[in-house]
Phi, psi and omega in degrees: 000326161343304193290328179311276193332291178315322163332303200275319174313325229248331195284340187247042174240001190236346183263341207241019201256115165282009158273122188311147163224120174214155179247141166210147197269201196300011157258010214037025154259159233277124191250327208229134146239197167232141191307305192294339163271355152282329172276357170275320160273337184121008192251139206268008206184142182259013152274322191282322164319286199312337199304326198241153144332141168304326193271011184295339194257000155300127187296152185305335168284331192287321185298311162299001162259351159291333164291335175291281202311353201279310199308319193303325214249319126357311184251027174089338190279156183240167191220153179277155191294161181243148133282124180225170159234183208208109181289117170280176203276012179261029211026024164261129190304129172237189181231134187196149155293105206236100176242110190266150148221189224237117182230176172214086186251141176046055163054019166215168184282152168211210198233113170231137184251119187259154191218127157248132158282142181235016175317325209266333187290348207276314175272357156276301201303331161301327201280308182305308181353290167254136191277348170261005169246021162299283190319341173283329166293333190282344197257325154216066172247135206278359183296138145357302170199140142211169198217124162281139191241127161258217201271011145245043160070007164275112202298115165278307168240188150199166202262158205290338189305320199269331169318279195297014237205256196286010153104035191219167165259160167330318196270323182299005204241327185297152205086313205281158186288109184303280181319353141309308175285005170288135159302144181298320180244055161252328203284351176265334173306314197271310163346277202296355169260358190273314188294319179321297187315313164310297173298316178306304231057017199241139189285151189224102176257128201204126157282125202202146174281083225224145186027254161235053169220163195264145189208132172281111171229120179253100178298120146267143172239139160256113209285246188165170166289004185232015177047055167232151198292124167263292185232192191224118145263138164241132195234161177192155186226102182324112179236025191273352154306330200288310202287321170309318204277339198276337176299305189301335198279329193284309178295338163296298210293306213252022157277325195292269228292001191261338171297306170274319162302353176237018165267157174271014177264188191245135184238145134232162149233148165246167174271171169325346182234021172098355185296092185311145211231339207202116200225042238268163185296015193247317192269357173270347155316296201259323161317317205080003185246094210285141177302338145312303183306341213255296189325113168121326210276159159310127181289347170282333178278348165265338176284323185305322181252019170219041172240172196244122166310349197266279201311332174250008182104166155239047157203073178308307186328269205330290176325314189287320182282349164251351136332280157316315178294348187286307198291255219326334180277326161229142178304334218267333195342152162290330171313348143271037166220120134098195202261163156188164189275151149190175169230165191206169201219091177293164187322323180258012185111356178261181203230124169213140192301101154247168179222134218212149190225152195225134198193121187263153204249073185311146193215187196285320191262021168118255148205172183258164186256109170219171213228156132197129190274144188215162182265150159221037192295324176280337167309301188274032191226300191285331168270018175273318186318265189358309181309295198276355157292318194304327216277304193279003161289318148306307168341274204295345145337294204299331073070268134036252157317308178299299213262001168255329180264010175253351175280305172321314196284312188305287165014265191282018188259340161288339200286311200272348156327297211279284218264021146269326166302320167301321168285337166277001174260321172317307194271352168309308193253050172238340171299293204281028197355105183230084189308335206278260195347311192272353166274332143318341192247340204261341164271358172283286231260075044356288177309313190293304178313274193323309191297311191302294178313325179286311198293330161289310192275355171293279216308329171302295222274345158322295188282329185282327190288326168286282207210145153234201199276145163312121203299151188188142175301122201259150146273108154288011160275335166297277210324316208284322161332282209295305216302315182317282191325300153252057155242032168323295201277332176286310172311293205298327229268299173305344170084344189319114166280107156255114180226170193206162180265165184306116177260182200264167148283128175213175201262105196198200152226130218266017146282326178303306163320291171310341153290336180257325181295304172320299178298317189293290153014295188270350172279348198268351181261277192322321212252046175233150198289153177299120214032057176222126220294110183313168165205121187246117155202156199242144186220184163199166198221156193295149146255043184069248221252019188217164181268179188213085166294139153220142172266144161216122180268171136256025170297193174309305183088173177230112194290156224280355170296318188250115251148285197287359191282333216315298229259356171296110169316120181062031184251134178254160126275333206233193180230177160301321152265019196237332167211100180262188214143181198246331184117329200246043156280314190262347166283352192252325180287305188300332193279332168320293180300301178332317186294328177276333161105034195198163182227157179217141185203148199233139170242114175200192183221098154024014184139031174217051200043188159229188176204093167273144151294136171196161175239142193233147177273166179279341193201000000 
């Protein structure tokens, strides 16, 4: 791993480098940039780069001498650094310093070119030209901060920018020993780049901190015709915005990277050819599989060996690697929109369920592959319970049903014995006028009728409480139609006024509806007081995401004690003769609403009708 580590020092010592940097091979495109080389020409992106020649932002000579010189480096030979200027892409022109070698990238040969701009070193070196017009240049000279120095370091001129910046006029600076106004344990550093500068003969350029700000600084020496070091310039520019942002971009990297190594879903990246690159403490969690074990290998040859044949087949390698070559060739793949399922086989043999996501990394060479994976194994533990209760709840529904509808039926085939006998007995002794006897008997087939009507309505409320009809957009103005209809005789016989406001299309199943209309209806023409005409009407009001039905009667009504009883399988109010029934009508109307995902209630008074209520959804 050693060669690795370095790897990864040097790449991120060339992405943090303020010197542009770019690699290109012998036609000049573009393989590689660096950030500070996209801010330099102006380019908003390294896909916008790549797009172009290394030489675009070059004048046409230079650029053919770069190509000469690319082929020179190609063949072993070294080139001397170039001064050029170099158009950016908003066209203004800089001046920059170009030292190219001979690399071996990504297993191919190429060209890596370091670029410095020397614009701002490029206009000291103008302002110095003449040498009997320094001091006047330095004095309306528009750099930022400079101070002429001579060869101890006692300041001859400064400039009004760098004056007022340490709180003096110009004239307050002269004589003095520049390292006096310096912090002490600052002053051997710039010393020493100040003796460099000297002995080189040569400009030293350095970045430094002063009070709490960042400053880009360049010494120049001024020669003599004999090339001995005469003065100095120090010229220096405020950079401390760019280093906030490159610290904050640095504090950035390492909240992501500290965010990806402490989440519990599993993240990889691959390079452009599937190599896992990247491995985090969350996929060594749910894998058993360390990022030593992984770093390098085809992400298909590690799922290939931690799949299951039922879920990849039985020659997963095969699936997978084509599978891949699939992510790698388009970008557009579906497999990078949305969620999908899959499974592995840890190390030691369990089995486990993720859900996963697949999402590509644009890089210099096209893009990378990257993941992140969550266990969701106890989820998919928990809906197979779920699956198989449901599974066995059906059974016993169906269970259920049978054994109510085999009950009903034995049942009612004695039931229905006794009470056609019972009526041939009834009109036999109605011959004998026997008074007793036929009322004894007219409470046999009384009874008998009634167990038959309870054993139909068990058998309803059985199948609404198991299974209906599939849900579908209902007109409840039909359904109030059907309920009318049957109740035709009970209507007409009773005189009963139904009238209704314009009802909705809502979402359901519409014979079980026509069953709640029916039932709340005919209790409302039965619960009505002696010799008073029913009056019904229906109406219903929009609820965000449900309709809101009401029945409203003039019946007896009911006291608010029993409200909640209404709806209780087989709770009566009333006794059989005085109302008959089963007991199973509002009971059957609440399983119904339940069954719609809605509720039902009754609002009423003792002797001032009622007005029930329920909710149907709209969709």
């Amino acid at each position: 791993m050693p060669d690795e580590e370095e790897n990864l020092n040097y790449k991120a010592l060339i992405e943090h480098s303020s010197d542009a940097i770019v690699v290109h091979d012998l036609e000049g495109k573009i393989l590689y940039a660096n950030p500070a080389a996209l801010s330099l020409v102006g380019d908003a992106s390294l896909e916008e780069a790549m797009k172009k020649s290394a030489f675009t932002h070059l004048p046409d000579n230079i650029a053919e001498i770069g190509h000469r010189d690319s082929r020179k480096l190609m063949e072993g030979q070294s080139i001397p650094p170039l001064i050029a200027p170099l158009f950016m892409t908003n066209g203004k022109r800089i001046e920059v310093e170009v030292h190219a070698n001979f690399v071996n990238f990504r297993n191919r040969p190429a060209v890596q070119v370091h670029i410095r701009d020397i614009t701002h070193r490029k206009r000291v070196d103008e302002i110095l030209k003449d040498k009997f017009a320094t001091e006047r240049a330095l004095i309306n000279s528009p750099i930022e901060m400079a101070v002429l120095l001579d060869v101890n370091g006692n300041i001859l001129n400064i400039n009004d920018n760098f004056a007022a910046i340490l709180g003096k006029s110009p004239q307050g600076f002269l004589g003095l020993c520049i390292w006096d106004l310096m912090p002490a344990e600052v002053t051997p550093v710039r010393r020493e780049f100040f003796n460099q500068a000297i002995q080189s003969n040569q400009s030293v350029r350095f970045e430094e901190k002063y009070g709490d700000k960042w400053y880009d600084s360049l010494i120049c020496p001024i020669l003599s015709d004999q090339g001995k070091v005469l003065q100095l310039v120090i010229t220096a520019r405020d950079i401390t915005e760019r280093i906030r942002i490159e610290e904050a971009l640095r504090e950035r990297e390492g909240e992501i990277q500290n965010l990806i190594e402490n989440t519990r879903d599993g993240i990889i990246i691959t390079d452009e050819e599937g190599r896992v690159t990247r491995w985090n403490k969350g996929a060594e969690l749910i894998t058993g599989l360390t990022a030593t074990d992984v770093r390098g290998v085809p992400a298909w040859e590690i799922q290939a060996r931690n799949v299951t044949t039922e879920w990849a087949g039985p020659d997963p390698l095969s699936w997978y690697k084509t599978l891949w070559s699939r992510l790698l060739a388009d970008g557009n793949d579906q497999l990078f929109t949305g969620l999908f399922d899959g499974q592995i086989r840890t190390p030691n043999g369990d089995i486990k369920y993720i859900e996963q996501s697949v999402f590509r990394i644009p890089s210099e060479r096209g893009f990378r592959i990257g993941a992140i994976f969550r266990d969701v194994t106890d989820r998919k533990k928990e809906e197979q319970k779920i699956k198989e209760f449901a599974d066995n709840l059906k059974r016993s529904n169906e269970d259920l049903e049978l054994i109510v509808n085999i009950a009903a039926h034995d049942l009612q085939e004695p039931l229905r014995g006794i009470v056609a006998y019972s009526q041939l007995l009834i009109n036999r002794c109605r011959d004998e006028k026997d008074p007793l006897i036929e009322k004894y008997l007219k409470v046999i087939e009384t009874s008998g009728l009634q167990m038959n009507r309870l054993l139909d309505d068990l058998r309803v409320y059985t199948r609404v409480r198991i299974h209906g009809n599939q849900f579908s957009p209902v007109d409840t103005e039909k359904v109030l139609l059907n309920a009318q209809n049957n109740l035709e005789l009970a209507i007409r016989e009773n005189h009963a006024v139904i009238i209704h406001d314009p009802l909705p299309i809502v979402h359901g199943d519409a014979m079980q509806i026509t069953q709640v209309f029916q039932n709340i209806i005919d209790n409302a023409i039965k619960f009505c007081g002696d010799g008073v005409v029913p009056e019904i009407h229906i109406s219903a009001e929009s609820r965000q995401e449900a309709w809101q039905f009401a029945i409203r009667d003039n019946g007896i009504g009911i006291p608010e004690k029993y409200h909640n009883k209404l709806f209780i399988l087989f709770e009566r109010l009333h006794s059989r003769d005085t109302y008959p029934g089963t007991g199973l009508g509002l009971a059957l109307c609440k399983k119904v609403i339940e069954r719609h995902g809605g509720r039902i209630w009754v609002e009423s008074e003792f002797g001032k009708g009622s007005t029930f209520y329920f909710t149907l959804p709209k969709e």
